[in-house]
N, C-alpha and C positions, 0 to 999 in steps of 0.2 A: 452583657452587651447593652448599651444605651442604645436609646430611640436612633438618637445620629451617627451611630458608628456601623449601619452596614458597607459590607463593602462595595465597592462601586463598580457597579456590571457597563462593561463594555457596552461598545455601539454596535446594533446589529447592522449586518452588509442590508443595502438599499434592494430594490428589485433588480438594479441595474446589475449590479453586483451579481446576482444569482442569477440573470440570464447572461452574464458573459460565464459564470462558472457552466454553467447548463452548454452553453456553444463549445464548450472546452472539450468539454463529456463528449459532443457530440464527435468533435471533428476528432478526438482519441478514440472512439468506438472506429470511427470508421481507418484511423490506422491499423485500429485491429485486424479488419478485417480484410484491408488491401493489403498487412502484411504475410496474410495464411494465403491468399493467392498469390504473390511472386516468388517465384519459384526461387531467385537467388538469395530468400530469408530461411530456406527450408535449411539448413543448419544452424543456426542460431533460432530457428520459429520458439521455443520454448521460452527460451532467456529473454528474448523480445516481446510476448505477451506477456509473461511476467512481470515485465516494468513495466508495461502500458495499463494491465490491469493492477500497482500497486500506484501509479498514478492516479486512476480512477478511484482506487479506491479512499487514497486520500484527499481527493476533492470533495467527495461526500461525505466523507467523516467530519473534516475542517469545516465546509459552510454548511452541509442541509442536516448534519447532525448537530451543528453548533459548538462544537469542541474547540474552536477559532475564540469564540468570544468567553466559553466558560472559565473557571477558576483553573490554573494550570495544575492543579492538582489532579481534577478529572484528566485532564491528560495524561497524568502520571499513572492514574488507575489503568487508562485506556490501553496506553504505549508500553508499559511495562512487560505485560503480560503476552500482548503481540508479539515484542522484542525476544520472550522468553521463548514462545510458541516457534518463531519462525528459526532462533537457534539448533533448537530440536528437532526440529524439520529437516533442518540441512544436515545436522550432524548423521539422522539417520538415511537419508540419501547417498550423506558419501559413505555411510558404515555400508550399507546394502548392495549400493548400486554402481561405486566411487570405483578408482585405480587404487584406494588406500584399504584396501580388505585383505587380509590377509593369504587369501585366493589367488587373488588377482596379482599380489607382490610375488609370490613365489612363481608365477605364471605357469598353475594348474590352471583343470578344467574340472 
């Protein structure tokens, strides 16, 4: 690789940038937590934390971890293996826990 051929690293987000992402964080913590007190979330309360914390979780990843301005390769590292984990996640939820077990289709107990 020659002297001039690195490649060229993004612009990182300004301050401004990071405290609107920081107000984002805040004002979704706090759905979080007006969503576990209203009582008419309490059927959906899981599914609903789950996206608000897979929100959060990627605003922190994208700006205060820098994975936004990195090579998207790191992303590939990143997201791949996520994607694998949370596959397997679900899969053993619905094998465990799911209406698709074999238990549960026969409608034993």
């Amino acid at each position: 690789m020659a002297e001039g051929d690195h490649p060229k690293e993004r612009a990182h987000p300004t301050a401004e940038t990071y405290l609107r992402v920081a107000a984002a964080l805040v004002v979704l913590t706090v759905l979080e937590v007006g969503v576990f007190y209203v009582p008419a979330f309490h059927p959906v309360l899981v599914p609903t934390l789950l996206v608000l914390s897979a929100l959060k979780f990627s605003l922190v990843v994208l700006f205060y971890m820098h994975l936004k301005m990195d090579s998207p390769f790191f992303s590939f590292l990143f997201g791949a293996p996520l994607l694998l984990a949370t596959g397997v996640l679900v899969a053993l939820l619905l094998l465990f826990f799911g209406t698709l077990t074999l238990r549960g289709a026969a409608g034993g107990g």
